[in-house]
Structures are given as C-alpha cells and as structure tokens.
C-alpha positions in Angstrom: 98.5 108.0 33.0 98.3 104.8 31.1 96.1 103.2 33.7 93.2 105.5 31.4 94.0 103.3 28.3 90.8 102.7 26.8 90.5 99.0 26.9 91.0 97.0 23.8 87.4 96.3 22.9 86.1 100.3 23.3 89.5 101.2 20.9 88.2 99.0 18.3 90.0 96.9 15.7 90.7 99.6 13.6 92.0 101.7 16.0 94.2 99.1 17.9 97.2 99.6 16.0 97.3 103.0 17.1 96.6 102.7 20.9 98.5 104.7 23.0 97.9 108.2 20.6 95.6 110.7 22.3 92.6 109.7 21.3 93.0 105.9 23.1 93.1 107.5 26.7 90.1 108.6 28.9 91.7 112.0 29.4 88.0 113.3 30.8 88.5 110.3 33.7 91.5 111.2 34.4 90.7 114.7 34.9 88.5 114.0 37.0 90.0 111.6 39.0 93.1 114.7 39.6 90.6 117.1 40.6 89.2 115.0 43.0 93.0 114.2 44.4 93.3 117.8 45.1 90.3 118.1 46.6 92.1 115.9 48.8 88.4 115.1 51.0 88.4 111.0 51.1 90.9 108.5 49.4 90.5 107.9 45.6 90.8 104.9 43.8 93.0 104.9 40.4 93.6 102.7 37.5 96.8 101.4 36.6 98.1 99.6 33.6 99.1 96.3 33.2 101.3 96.2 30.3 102.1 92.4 30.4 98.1 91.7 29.8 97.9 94.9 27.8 95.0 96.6 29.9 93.9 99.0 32.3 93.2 97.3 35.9 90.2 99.4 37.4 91.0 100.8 41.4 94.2 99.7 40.7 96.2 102.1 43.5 94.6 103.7 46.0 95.6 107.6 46.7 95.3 108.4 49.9 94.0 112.0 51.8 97.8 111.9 53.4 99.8 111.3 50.0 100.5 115.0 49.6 102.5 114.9 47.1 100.7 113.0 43.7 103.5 112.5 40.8 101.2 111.9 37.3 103.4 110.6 34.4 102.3 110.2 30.8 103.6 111.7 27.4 100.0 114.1 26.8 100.1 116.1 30.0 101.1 119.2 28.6 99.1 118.2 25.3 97.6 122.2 23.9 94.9 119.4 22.7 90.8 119.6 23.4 90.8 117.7 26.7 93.9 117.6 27.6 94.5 120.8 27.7 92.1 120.8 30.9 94.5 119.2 33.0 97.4 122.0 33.2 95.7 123.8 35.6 95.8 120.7 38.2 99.7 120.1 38.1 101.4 122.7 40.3 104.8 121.9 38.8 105.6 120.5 35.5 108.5 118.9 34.5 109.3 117.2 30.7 111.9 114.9 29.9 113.5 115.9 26.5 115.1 112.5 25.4 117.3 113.1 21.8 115.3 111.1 19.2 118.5 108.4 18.2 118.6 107.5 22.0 114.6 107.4 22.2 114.6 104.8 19.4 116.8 102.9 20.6 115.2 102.3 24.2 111.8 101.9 22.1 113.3 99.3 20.3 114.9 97.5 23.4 111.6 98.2 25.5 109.8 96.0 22.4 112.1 93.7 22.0 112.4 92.9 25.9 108.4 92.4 25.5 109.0 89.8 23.4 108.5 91.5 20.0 110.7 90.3 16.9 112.6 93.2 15.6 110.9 93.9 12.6 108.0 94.0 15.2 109.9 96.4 17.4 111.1 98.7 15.2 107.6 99.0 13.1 106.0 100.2 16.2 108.9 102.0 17.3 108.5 104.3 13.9 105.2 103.9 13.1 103.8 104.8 16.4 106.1 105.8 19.0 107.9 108.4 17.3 105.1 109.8 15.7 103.5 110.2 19.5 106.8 111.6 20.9 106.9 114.2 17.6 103.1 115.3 18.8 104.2 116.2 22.0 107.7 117.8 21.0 105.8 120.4 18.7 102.3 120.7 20.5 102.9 120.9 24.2 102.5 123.4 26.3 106.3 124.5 27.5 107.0 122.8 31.1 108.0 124.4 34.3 111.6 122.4 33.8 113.1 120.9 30.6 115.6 118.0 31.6 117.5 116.7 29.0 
C-alpha cells in the first residue's frame, strides 16, 4: 500500500508532517489498480515505496496474470472511511495484526531510530503520528476475517 504515498510535493508543506495518515495515500489508484488485478486479463504495473528516498517509485513491481495469489499490506485496508471503504469488497480474506501498544512503540521507536532519526526525533513521530494512525485503525476499521495478536 505505501507505494500510493502521495509524493512529497502534491502533500504539501503543511501537510508533510502528517504523511502517512489517510488522506496522504491515493486510495482511488489503488483501488483501481486491485480491481484490475482481479480482473486478472494482462499484467499490471504497481508502485512501490522507497522509504530510504522517502517516495513512491511509479511501475515499481509488475503483477503478473499467473500470480494468483496478491497479498496487499497497509494499516487503512479495513478503514470504514470514504474511499477506503471501497476496497473491502476486493480482498477475499482479511487478516489484521493486533500488536499491544507498549510493544508497537517500541518497534516505532527502533524502526526510527535505525532510519537514522535522533531519539527525540523518533519518539516525536512515534507519538505524534504513528500512534495516532494505529488508534484510527484500532477504533474505525472494519472487523477482519482473522485477528492475530
């Protein structure tokens, strides 16, 4: 799913800081870039993201009319949101990972800090972004096929 970040310069200064909330992804691409999967008629080209450069690389991976079997990861999949809400009917299984919030933080904070990110840096986006994200989707998702916790 990240490969439908909106790039940097579309998100806008203001908005930067909160890249990676719902509103920062092309959920209407990637909708139709899933329907067009299961339509499964000729191969389709997918973004993916490149986190070290901090941006969406266009055609990216190439799905493929023999690749069955299409795993999508991304926290809004089961958002009950305008938009995203559009894409439950392409998954034919749904599966969430339900992570406890102490052990959350604490891979947030090591994913940051790994990324080069001071700690102060690391636990401001950790808290003031990540965990706000994760709360959305704890309280406004649609319930999963499977829970695995």
């Amino acid at each position: 799913m990240d490969g439908y970040h909106f790039d940097n310069a579309v998100i806008g200064a203001s908005q930067l800081p909160l890249k990676g909330a719902p509103h920062t992804f092309d959920v209407d691409g990637l909708r139709v870039d899933l329907e067009r999967i299961r339509r499964a008629d000729r191969p389709v080209a997918v973004p993916v993201f490149d986190r070290p450069l901090d941006l969406a690389r266009a055609g990216g991976r190439l799905i493929t009319t023999e690749q069955r079997i299409v795993i999508v990861e991304g926290n809004y999949l089961l958002l009950d949101r305008p938009g995203w809400r559009d894409l439950r009917p392409l998954f034919d299984w749904t599966l969430m990972l339900d992570v406890e919030d102490d052990v959350l933080v604490q891979r947030l904070v090591a994913r940051w800090l790994a990324m080069g990110q001071d700690r102060a840096g690391a636990l401001e986006r950790t808290h003031q972004k990540d965990m706000l994200n994760a709360q959305l989707v704890k309280t406004c998702s649609f319930s999963p096929d499977q829970y695995w916790r």
